[in-house]
N, C-alpha and C positions, 0 to 999 in steps of 0.2 A: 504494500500500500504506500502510496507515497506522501508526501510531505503536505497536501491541502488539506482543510478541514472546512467541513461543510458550516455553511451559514446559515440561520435560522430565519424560518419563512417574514417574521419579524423585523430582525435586520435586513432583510432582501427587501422586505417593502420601505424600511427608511432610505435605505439606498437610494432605489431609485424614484422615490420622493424628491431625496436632496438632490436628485441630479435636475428635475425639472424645477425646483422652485430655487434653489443653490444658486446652479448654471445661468440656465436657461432664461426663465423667469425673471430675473435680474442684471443680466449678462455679465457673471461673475467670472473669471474664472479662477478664482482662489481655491477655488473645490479640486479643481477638477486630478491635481497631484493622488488627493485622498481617495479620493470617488471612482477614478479610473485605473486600472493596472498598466504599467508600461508598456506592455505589448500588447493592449487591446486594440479590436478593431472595429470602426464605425461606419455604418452606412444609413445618412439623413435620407428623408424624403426629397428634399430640391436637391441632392448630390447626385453626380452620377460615378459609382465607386467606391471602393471600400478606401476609408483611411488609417491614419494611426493615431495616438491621441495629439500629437502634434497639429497633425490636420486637421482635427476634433476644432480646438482651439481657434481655427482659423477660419471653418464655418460659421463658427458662432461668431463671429466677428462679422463675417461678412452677413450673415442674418440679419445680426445687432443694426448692421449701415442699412441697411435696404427696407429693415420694418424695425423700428427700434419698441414700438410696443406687442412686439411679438408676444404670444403666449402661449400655453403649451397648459391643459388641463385635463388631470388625468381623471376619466369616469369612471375608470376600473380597473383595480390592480389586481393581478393571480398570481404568485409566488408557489413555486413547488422544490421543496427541499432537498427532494432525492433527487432533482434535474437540474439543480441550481439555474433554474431559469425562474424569470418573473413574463408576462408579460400585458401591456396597458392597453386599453382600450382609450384615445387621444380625440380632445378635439382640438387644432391649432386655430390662432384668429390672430389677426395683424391691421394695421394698416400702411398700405405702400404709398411712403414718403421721401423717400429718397433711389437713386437707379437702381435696379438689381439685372444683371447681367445684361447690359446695354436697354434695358428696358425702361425709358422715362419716367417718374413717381406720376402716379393718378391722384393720390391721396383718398382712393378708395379702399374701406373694407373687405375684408373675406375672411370665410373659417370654411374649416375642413376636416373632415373625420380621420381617422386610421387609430395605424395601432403599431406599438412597438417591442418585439422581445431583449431581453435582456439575459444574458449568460455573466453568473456570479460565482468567484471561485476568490476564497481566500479574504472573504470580505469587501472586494474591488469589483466592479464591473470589466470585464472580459471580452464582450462580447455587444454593439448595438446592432439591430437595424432595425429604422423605423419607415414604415410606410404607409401614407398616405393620400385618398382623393384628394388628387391638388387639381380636378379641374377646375374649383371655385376659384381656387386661386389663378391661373390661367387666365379663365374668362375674364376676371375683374383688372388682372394688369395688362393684357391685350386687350383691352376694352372689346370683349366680344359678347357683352348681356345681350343688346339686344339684339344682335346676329342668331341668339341661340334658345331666345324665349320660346 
């Protein structure tokens, strides 16, 4: 057997609690040393690709510029112990204020459903991907509402 020890369903829901209201929610990234293991790897819904926690860092940055009242609201968390996975049931909501990926701000609203798993070993998250209907968001920054009513 080797040297991990399993995390309590408990601790797996504070985890990745702290990771959205810590992080995310705030656009901290003082957490993220504690929060994330060093060789974890992430894959956001607007990313295309897995990263490392380096890159981690640097989405949230660039989130933070493009919708700075981003938010990220967990409906529903399931942790299972023997799996050390948790995973959220998300709604995200913003508004586009600033360019995101040559995309001019609208200063329009949107939210969007998904969901994100999460693999926990040793206390640290291991493992993101989170996925999400981003057509809301989509339509509302290429302004395509009323092209698609």
């Amino acid at each position: 057997m080797g040297s991990s020890t399993n995390t309590s369903p408990a601790e797996m829901n504070r985890i990745v609690t702290s990771f959205y209201n810590d992080i995310w929610n705030v656009f901290s990234l003082a957490p993220v040393e504690s929060l994330l293991a060093p060789d974890m790897t992430f894959r956001g819904t607007l990313q295309s690709g897995d990263t490392d926690r380096e890159g981690f860092k640097l989405y949230v940055l660039e989130v933070e510029a493009a919708f700075p009242d981003f938010h990220q609201e967990i409906k529903e968390l399931i942790c299972d112990v023997d799996g050390q996975r948790c995973v959220a049931r998300m709604l995200w909501s913003a508004t586009h204020t600033s360019e995101f990926r040559g995309i001019k701000p609208t200063g329009k609203k949107f939210e969007y459903p998904g969901f994100a798993t999460f693999k926990i070993k040793d206390g640290q998250i291991t493992e993101v991907l989170a996925i999400g209907d981003t057509w809301e968001l989509w339509k509302v920054i290429l302004g395509l509402e009323e092209r698609c009513k």
